[in-house]
N, CA, C and O atoms as CSV, one atom per row, in Angstrom:
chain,resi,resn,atom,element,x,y,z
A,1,UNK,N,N,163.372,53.998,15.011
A,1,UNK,CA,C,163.324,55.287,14.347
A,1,UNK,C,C,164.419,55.322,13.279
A,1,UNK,O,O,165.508,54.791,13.499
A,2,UNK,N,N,164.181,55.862,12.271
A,2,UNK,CA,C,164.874,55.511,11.195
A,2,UNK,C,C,165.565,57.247,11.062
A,2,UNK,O,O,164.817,58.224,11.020
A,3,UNK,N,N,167.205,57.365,11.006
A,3,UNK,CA,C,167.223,58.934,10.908
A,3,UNK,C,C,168.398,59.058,9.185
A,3,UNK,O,O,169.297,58.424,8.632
A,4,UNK,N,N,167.916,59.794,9.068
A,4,UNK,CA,C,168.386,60.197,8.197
A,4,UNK,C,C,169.098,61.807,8.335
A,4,UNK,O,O,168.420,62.772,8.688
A,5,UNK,N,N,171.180,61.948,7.852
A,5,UNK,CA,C,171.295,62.716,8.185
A,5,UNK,C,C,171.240,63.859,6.536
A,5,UNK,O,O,171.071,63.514,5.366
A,6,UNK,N,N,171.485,65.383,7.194
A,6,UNK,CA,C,171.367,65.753,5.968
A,6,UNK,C,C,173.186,66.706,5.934
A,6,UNK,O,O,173.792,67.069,6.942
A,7,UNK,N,N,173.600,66.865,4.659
A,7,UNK,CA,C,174.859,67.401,4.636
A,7,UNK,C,C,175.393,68.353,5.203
A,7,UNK,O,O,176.553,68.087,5.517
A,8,UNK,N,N,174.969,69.667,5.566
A,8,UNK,CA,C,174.844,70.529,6.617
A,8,UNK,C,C,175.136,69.877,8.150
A,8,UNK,O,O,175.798,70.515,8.969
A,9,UNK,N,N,174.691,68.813,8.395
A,9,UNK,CA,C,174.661,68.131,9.717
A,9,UNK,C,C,176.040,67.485,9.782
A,9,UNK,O,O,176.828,67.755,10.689
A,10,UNK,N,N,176.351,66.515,8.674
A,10,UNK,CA,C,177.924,65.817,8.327
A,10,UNK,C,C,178.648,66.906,8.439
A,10,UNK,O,O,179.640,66.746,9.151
A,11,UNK,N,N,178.485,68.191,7.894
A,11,UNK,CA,C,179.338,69.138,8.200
A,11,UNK,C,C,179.992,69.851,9.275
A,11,UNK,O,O,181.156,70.249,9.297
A,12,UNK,N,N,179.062,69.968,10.203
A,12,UNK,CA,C,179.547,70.308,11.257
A,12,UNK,C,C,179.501,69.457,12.402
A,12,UNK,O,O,179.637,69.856,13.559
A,13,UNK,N,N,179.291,68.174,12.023
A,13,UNK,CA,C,179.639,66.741,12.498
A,13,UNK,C,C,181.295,66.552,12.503
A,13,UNK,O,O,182.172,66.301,13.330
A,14,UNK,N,N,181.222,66.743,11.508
A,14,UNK,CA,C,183.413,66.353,11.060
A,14,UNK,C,C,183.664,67.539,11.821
A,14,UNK,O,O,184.294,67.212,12.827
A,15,UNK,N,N,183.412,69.005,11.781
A,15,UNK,CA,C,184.187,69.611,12.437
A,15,UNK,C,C,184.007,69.435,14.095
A,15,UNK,O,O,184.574,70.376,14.650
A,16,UNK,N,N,183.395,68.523,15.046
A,16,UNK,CA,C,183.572,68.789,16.295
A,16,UNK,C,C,184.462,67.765,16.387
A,16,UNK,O,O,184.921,66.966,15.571
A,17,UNK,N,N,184.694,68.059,18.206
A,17,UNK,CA,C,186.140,67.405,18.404
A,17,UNK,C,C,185.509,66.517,18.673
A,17,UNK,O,O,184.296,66.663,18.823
A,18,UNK,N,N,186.386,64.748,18.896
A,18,UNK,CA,C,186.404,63.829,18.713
A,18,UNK,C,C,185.114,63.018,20.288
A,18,UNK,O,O,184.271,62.124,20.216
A,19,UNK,N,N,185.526,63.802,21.375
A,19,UNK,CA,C,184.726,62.968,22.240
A,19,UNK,C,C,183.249,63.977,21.994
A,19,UNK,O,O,182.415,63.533,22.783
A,20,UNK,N,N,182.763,64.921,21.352
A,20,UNK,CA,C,181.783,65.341,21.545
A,20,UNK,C,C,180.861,64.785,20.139
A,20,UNK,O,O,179.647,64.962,20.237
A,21,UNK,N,N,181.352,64.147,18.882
A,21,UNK,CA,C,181.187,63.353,18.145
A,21,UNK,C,C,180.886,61.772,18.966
A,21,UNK,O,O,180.419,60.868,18.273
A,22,UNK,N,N,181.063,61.614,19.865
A,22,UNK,CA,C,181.560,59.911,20.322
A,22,UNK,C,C,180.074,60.769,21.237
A,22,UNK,O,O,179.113,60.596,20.487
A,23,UNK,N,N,179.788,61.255,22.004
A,23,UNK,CA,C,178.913,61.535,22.552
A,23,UNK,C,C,177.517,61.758,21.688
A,23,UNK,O,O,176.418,61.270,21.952
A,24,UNK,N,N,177.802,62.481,20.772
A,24,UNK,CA,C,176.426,62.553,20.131
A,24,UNK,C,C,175.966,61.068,19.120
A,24,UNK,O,O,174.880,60.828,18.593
A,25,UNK,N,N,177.298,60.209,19.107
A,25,UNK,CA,C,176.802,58.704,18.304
A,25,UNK,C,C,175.706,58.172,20.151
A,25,UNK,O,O,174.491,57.976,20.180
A,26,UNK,N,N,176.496,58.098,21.164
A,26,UNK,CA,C,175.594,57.377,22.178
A,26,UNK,C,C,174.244,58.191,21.941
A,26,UNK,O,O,173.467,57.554,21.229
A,27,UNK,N,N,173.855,59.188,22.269
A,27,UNK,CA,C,172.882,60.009,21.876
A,27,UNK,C,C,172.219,59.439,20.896
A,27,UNK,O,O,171.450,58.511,21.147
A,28,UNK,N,N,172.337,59.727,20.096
A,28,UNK,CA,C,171.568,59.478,18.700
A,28,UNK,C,C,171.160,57.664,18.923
A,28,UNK,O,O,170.029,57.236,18.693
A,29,UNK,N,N,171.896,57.099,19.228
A,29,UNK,CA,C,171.667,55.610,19.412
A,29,UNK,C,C,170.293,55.515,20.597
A,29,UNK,O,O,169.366,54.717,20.454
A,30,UNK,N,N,170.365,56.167,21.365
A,30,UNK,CA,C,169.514,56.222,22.655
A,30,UNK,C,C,168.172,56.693,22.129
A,30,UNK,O,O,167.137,56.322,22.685
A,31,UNK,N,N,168.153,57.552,21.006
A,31,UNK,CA,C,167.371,58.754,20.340
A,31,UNK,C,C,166.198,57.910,20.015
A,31,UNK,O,O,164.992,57.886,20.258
A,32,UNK,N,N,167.547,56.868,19.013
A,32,UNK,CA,C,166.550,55.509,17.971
A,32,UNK,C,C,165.349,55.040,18.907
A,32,UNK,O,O,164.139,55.238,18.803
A,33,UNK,N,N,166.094,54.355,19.849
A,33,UNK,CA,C,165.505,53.634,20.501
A,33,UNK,C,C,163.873,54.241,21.559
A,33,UNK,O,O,163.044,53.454,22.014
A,34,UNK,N,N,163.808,55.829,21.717
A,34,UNK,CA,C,163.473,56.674,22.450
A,34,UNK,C,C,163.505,58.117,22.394
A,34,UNK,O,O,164.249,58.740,23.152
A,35,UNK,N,N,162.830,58.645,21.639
A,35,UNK,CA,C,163.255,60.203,20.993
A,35,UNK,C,C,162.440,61.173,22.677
A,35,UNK,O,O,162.680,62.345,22.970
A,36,UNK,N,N,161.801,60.508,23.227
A,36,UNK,CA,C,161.378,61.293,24.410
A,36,UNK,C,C,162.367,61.042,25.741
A,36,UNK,O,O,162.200,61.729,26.749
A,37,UNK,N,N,163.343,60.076,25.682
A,37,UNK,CA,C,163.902,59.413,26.624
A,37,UNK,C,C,164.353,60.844,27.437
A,37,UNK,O,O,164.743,61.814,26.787
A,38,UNK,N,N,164.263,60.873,28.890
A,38,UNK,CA,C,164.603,62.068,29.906
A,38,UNK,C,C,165.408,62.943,29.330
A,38,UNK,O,O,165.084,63.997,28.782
A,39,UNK,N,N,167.134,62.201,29.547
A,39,UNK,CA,C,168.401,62.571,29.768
A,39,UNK,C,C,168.193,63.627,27.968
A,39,UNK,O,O,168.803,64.696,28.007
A,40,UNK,N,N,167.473,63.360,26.667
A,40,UNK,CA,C,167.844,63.579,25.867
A,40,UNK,C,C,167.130,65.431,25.904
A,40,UNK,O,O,167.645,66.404,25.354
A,41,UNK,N,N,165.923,65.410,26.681
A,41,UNK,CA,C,165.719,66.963,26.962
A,41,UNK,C,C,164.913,67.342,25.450
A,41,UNK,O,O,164.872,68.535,25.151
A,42,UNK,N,N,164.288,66.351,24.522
A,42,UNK,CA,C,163.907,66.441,23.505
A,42,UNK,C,C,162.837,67.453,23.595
A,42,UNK,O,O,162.188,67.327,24.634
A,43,UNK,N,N,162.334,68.710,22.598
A,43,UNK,CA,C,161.782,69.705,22.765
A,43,UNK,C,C,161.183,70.306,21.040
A,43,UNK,O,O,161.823,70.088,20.012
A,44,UNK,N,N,160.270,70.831,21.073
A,44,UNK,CA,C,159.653,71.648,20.154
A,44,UNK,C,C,160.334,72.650,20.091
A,44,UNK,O,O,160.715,73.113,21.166
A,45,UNK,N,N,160.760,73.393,18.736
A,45,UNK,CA,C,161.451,75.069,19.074
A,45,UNK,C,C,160.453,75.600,18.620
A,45,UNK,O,O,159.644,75.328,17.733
A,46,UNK,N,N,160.620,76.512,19.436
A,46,UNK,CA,C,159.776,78.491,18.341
A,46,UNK,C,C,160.785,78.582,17.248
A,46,UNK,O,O,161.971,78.251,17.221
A,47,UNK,N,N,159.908,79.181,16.243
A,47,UNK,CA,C,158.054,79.276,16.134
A,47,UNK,C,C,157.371,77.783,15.962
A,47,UNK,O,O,157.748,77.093,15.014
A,48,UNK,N,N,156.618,77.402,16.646
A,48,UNK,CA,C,156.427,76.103,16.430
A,48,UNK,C,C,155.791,75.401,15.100
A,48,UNK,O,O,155.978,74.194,14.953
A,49,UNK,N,N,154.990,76.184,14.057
A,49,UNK,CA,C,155.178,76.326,12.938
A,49,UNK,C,C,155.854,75.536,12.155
A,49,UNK,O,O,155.388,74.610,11.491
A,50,UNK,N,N,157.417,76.025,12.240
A,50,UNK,CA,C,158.478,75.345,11.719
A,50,UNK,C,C,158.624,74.051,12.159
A,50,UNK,O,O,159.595,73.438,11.715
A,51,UNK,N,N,158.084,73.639,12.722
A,51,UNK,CA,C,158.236,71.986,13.129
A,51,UNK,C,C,160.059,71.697,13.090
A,51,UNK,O,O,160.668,71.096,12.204
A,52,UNK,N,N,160.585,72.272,14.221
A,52,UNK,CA,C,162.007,71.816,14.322
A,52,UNK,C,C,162.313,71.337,16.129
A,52,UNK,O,O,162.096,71.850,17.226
A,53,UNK,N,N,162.680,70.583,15.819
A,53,UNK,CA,C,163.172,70.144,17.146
A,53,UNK,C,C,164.155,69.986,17.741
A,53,UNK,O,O,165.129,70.261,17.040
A,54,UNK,N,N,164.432,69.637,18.820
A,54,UNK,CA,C,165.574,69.491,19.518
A,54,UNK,C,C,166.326,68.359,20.618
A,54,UNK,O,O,165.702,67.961,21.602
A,55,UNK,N,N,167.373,68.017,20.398
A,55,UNK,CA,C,167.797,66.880,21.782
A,55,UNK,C,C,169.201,67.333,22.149
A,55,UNK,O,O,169.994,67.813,21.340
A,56,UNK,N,N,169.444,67.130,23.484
A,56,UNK,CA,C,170.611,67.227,24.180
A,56,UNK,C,C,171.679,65.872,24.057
A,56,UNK,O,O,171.398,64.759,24.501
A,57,UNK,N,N,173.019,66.236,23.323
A,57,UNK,CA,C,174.044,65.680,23.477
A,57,UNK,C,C,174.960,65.460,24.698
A,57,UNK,O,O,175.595,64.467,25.053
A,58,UNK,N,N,174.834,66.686,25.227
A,58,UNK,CA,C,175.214,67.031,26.211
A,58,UNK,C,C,174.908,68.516,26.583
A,58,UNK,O,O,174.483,69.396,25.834
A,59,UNK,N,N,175.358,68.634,28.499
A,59,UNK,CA,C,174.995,70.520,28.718
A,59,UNK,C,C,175.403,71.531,27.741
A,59,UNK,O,O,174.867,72.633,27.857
A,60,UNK,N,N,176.288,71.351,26.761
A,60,UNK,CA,C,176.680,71.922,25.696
A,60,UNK,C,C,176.628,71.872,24.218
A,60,UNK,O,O,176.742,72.951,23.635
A,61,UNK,N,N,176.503,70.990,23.644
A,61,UNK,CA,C,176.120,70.608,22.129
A,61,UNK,C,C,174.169,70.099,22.357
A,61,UNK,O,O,173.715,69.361,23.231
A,62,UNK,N,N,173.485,70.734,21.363
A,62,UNK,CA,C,172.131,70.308,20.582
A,62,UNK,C,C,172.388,69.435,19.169
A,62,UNK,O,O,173.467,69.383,18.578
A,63,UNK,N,N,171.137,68.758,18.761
A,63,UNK,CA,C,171.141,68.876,17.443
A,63,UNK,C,C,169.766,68.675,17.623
A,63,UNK,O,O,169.066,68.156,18.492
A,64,UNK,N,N,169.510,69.450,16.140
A,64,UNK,CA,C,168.438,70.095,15.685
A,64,UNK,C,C,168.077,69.059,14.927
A,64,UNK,O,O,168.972,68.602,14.215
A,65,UNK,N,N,166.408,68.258,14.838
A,65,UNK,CA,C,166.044,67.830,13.698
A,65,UNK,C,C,164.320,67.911,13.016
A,65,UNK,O,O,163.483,68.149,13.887
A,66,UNK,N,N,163.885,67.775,11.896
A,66,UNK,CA,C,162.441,67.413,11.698
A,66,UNK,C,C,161.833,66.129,11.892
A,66,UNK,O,O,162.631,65.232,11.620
A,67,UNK,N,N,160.813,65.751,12.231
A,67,UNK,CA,C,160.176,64.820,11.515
A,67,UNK,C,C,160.150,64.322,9.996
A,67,UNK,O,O,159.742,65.260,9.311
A,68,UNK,N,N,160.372,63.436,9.376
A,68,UNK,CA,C,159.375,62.644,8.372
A,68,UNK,C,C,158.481,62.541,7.985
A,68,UNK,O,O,157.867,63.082,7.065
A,69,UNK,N,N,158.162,61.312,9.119
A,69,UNK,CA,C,156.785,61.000,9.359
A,69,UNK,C,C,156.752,59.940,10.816
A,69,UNK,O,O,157.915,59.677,11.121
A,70,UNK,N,N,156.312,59.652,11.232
A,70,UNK,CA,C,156.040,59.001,12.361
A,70,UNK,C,C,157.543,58.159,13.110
A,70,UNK,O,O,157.985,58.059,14.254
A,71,UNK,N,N,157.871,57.780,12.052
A,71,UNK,CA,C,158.940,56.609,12.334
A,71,UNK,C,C,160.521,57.040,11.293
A,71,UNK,O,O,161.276,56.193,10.816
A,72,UNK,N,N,160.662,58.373,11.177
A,72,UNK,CA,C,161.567,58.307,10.393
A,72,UNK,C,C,161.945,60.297,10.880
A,72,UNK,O,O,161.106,61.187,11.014
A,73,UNK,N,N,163.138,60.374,10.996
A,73,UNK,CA,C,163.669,62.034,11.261
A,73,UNK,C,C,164.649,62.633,10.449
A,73,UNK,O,O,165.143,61.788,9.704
A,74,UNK,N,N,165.004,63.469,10.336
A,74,UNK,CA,C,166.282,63.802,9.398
A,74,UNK,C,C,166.768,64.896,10.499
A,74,UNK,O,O,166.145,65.681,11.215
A,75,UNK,N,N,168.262,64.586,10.311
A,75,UNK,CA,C,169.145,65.491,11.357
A,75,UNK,C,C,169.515,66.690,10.661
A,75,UNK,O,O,170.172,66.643,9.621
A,76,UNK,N,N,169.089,67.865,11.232
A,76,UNK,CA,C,169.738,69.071,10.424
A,76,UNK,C,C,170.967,69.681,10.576
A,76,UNK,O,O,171.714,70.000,9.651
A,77,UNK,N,N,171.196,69.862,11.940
A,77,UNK,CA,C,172.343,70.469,12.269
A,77,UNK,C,C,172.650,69.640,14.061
A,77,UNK,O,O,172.015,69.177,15.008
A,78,UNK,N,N,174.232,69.926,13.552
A,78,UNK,CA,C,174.610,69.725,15.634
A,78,UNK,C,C,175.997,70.947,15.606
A,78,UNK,O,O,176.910,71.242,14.835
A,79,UNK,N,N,175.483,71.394,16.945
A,79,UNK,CA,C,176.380,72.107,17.871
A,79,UNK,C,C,176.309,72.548,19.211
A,79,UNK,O,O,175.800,71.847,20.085
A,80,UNK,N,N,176.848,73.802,19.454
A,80,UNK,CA,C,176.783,74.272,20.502
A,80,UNK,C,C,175.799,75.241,20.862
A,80,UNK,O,O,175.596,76.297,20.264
A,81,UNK,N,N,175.258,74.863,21.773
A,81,UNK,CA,C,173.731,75.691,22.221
A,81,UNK,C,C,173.632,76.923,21.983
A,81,UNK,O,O,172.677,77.365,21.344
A,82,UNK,N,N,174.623,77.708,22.466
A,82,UNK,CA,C,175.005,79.396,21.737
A,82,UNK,C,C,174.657,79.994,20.462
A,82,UNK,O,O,174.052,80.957,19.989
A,83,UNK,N,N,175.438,78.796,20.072
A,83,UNK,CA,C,175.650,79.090,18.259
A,83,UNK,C,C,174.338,78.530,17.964
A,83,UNK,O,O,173.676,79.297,17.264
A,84,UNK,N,N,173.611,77.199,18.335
A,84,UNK,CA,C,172.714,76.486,17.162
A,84,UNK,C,C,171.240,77.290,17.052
A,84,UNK,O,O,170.423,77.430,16.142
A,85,UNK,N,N,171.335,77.824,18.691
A,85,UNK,CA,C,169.741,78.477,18.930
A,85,UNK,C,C,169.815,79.888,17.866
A,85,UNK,O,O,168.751,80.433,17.575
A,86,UNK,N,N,170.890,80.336,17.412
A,86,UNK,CA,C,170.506,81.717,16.680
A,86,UNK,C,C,170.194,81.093,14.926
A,86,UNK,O,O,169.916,81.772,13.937
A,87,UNK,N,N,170.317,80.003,15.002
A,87,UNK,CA,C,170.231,79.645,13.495
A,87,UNK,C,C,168.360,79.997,13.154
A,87,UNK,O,O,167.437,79.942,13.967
A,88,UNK,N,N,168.326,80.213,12.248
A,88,UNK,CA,C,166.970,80.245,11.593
A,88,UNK,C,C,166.696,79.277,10.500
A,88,UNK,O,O,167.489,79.329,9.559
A,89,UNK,N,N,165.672,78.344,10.425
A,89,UNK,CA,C,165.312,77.284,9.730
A,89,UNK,C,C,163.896,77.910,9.328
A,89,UNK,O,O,163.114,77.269,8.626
């Protein structure tokens, strides 16, 4: 799987702290390999429409991404479940 991130995402990439960054690289590595894999909790959001999705970093940080196309994603955003679910895309 080929991901592509987008600047919004680098952004609030640099701002998390250091092991929850080190957590979402294993993640994302696991992602490549397996975007359905269990542990990642990967999901469709409402409205489903919007074609946005979701994977678990951990019980506390998401990141949000689209499809491409089959073999390719772009990362929109990562954070904390609180904060990321009120975003509107």
């Amino acid at each position: 799987m080929e991901i592509i991130v987008t600047e919004k995402f680098n952004k609030y990439y640099q701002r998390l702290p250091r092991d929850i960054q080190r957590k979402s690289e294993k993640q994302t590595e696991l992602f490549k390999k397996n975007i359905f894999y269990p542990s990642l909790h990967t999901e469709k959001l409402e409205p489903k429409g919007k074609e946005v999705w979701s994977f678990r970093v951990d019980k506390k940080y998401r990141i949000f991404f689209r499809f491409n196309n089959p073999t390719s994603v772009r990362l929109l955003v990562i954070g904390p479940h609180d904060w990321i679910y009120k975003l509107k895309f």
